[in-house]
C-alpha positions as semicolon CSV with decimal commas, in nm:
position;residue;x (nm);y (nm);z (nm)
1;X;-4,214;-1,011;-2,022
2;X;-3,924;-1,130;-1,790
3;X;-3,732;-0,880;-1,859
4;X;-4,039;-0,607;-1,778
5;X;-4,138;-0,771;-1,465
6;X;-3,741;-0,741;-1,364
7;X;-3,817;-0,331;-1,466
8;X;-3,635;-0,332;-1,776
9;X;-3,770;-0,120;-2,067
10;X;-3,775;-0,268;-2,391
11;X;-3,833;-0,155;-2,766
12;X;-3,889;-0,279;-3,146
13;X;-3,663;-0,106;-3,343
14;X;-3,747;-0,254;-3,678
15;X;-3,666;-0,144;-4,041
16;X;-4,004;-0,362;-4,065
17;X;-4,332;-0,189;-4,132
18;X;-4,562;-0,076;-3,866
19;X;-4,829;-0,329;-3,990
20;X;-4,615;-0,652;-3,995
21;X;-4,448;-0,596;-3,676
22;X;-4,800;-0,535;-3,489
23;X;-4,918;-0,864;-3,629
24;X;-4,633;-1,024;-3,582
25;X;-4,619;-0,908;-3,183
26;X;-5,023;-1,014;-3,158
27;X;-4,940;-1,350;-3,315
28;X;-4,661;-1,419;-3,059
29;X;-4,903;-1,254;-2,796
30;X;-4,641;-1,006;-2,699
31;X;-4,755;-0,674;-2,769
32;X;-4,764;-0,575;-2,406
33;X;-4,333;-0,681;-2,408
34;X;-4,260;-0,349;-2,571
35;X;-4,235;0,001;-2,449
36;X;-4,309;0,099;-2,809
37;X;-4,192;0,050;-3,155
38;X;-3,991;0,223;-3,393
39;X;-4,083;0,098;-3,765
40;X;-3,912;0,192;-4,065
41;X;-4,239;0,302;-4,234
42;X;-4,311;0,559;-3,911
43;X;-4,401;0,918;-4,044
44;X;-4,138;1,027;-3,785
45;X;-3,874;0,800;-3,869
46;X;-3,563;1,059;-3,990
47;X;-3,321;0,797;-4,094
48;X;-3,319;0,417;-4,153
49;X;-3,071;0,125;-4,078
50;X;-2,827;0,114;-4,141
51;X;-2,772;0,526;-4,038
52;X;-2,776;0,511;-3,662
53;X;-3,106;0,756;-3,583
54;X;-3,372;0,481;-3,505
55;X;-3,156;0,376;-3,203
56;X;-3,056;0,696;-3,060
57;X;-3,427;0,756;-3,080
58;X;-3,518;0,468;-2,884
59;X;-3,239;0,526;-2,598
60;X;-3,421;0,910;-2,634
61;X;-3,748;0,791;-2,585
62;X;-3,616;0,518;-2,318
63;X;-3,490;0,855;-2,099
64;X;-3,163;0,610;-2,134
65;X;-2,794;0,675;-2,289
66;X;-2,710;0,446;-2,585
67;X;-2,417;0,309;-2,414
68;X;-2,705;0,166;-2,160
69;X;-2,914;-0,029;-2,401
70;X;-2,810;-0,379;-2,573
71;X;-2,984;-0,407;-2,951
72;X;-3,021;-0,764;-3,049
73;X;-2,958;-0,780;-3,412
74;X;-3,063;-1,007;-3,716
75;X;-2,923;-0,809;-3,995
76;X;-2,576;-0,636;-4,103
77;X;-2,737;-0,279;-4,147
78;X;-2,903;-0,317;-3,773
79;X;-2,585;-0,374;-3,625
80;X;-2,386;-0,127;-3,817
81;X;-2,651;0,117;-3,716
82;X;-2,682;0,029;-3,351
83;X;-2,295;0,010;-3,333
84;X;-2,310;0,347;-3,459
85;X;-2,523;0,516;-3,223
86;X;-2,288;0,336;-2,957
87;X;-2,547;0,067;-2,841
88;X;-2,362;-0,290;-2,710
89;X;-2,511;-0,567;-3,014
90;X;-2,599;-0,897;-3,011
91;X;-2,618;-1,031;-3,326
92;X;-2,838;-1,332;-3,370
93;X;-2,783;-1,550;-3,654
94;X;-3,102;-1,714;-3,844
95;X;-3,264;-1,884;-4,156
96;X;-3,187;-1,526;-4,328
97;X;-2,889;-1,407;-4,230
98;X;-2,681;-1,768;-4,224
99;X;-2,479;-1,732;-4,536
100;X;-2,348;-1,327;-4,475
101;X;-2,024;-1,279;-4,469
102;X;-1,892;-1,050;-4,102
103;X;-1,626;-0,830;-4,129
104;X;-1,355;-0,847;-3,864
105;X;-1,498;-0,591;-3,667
106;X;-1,801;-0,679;-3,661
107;X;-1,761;-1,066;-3,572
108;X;-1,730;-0,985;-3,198
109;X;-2,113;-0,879;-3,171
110;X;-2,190;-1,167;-3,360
């Protein structure tokens, strides 16, 4: 919501499906944080993570450039595939992800 009120768009970009990440949003009561989402099981969606389509579309749909967004990342395939479409990464480390191994070139973002 902070970064809204300081007019900064923001998206779910989620290899997640539609379902979960709606509940998940209402059960952290921030469904109104997001611009929209773009969900792995989406009709629409041409490619999936780790293939770098689902972030160009959001920088698309954002009217931005990919090199003007920042993806914050949980998982090696989301931050090969915003890497890819040429999106600064944060990777964020949790319960999940703890115990993967990062490649050298990938260990900066991390």
């Amino acid at each position: 919501r902070e970064l809204r009120a300081a007019g900064l768009r923001c998206a779910v970009v989620s290899s997640g499906s539609r379902g979960y990440i709606e509940k998940a949003l209402a059960a952290l009561g921030l469904v109104d944080a997001f611009d929209f989402i773009i969900a792995g099981d989406d009709p629409d969606c041409a490619q999936h993570k780790p293939q770098p389509w689902p972030y160009l579309e959001a920088a698309r749909r954002l009217g931005l450039q990919p090199a003007q967004c920042v993806a914050f990342e949980d998982s090696l395939s989301g931050i090969r595939s915003a890497q890819g479409a040429g999106l600064r990464v944060v990777g964020v480390r949790c319960a999940a992800n703890g115990g993967c191994e990062v490649a050298p070139a990938e260990a900066a973002t991390l």
